[in-house]
Residue frames relative to the residue before (quaternion, step in Angstrom):
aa qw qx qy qz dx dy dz
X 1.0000 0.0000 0.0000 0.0000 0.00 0.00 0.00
X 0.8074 0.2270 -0.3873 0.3828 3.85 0.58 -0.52
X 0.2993 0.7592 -0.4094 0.4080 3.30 1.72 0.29
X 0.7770 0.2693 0.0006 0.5690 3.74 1.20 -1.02
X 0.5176 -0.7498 0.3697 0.1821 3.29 1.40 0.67
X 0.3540 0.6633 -0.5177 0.4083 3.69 1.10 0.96
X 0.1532 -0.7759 0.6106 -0.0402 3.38 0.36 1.21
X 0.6106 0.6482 -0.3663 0.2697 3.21 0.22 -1.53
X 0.6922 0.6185 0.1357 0.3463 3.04 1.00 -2.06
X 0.6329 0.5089 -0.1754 0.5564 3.26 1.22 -1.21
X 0.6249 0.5473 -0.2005 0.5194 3.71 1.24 -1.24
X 0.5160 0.6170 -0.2832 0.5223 3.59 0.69 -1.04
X 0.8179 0.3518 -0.0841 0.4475 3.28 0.00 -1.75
X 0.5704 0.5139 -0.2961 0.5681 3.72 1.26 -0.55
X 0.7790 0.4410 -0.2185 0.3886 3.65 0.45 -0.74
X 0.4319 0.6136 -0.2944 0.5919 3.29 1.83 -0.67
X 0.6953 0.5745 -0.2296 0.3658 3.36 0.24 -1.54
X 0.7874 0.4913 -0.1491 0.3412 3.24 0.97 -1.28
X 0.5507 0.5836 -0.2533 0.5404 2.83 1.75 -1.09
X 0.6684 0.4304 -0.3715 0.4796 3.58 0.24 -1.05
X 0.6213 0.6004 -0.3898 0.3186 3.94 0.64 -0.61
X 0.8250 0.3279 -0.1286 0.4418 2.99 0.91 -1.08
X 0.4683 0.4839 -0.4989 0.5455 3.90 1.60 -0.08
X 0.6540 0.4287 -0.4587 0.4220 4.23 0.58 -0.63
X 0.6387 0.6005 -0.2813 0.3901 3.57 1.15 -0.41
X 0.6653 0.4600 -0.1425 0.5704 3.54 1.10 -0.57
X 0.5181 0.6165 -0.1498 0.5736 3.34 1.59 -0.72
X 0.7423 0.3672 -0.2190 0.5159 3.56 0.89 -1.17
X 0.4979 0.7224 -0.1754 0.4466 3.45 1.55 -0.66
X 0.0324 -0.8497 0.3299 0.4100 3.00 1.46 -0.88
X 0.1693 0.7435 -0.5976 0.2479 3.87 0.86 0.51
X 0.3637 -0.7539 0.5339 0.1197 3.63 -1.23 1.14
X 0.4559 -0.7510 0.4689 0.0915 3.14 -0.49 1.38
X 0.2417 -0.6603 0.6202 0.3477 4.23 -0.40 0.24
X 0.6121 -0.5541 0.4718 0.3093 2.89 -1.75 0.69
X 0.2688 -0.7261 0.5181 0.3635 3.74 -0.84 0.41
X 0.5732 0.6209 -0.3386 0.4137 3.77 1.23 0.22
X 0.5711 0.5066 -0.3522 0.5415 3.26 1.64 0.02
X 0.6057 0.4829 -0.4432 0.4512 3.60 0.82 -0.83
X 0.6122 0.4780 -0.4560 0.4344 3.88 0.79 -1.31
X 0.7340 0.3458 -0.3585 0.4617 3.95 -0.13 -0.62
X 0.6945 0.4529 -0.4684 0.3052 3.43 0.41 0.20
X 0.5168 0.6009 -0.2666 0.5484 3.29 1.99 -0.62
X 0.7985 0.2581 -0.1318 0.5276 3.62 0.24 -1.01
X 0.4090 0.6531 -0.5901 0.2410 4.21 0.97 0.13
X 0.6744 0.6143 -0.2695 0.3084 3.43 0.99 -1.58
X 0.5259 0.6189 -0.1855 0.5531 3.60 1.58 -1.04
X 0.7686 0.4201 -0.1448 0.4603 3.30 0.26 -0.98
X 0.5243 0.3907 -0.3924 0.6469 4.17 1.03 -0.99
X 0.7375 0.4160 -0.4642 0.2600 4.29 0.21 -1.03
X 0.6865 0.6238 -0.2204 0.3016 3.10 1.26 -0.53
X 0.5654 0.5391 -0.2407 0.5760 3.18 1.69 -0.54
X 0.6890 0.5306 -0.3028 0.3899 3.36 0.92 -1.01
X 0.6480 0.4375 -0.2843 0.5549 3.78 1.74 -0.33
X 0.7043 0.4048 -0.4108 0.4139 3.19 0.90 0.07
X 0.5667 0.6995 -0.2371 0.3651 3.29 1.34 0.08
């Protein structure tokens, strides 16, 4: 990849890399991690009760 100048790509794949390092790191640590499916239903619950309530 930097042979062919896919910077773009190389970063991407570097930041991935990094990320996954340090969630397997914190992980090994044993430190509990929040669910990322709880934040989404807390963001979109309020949306979703307004929406039912108009269809209702």
């Amino acid at each position: 990849m930097w042979k062919q100048k896919k910077n773009k790509e190389l970063w991407i794949l570097a930041l991935v890399t990094l990320f996954i390092s340090v969630l397997g790191t914190v992980k090994s640590l044993g430190i509990n991690l929040p669910n990322p499916l709880d934040m989404l239903s807390a963001i979109l619950g309020p949306y979703s009760r307004a929406v039912y309530s108009l269809l209702q």
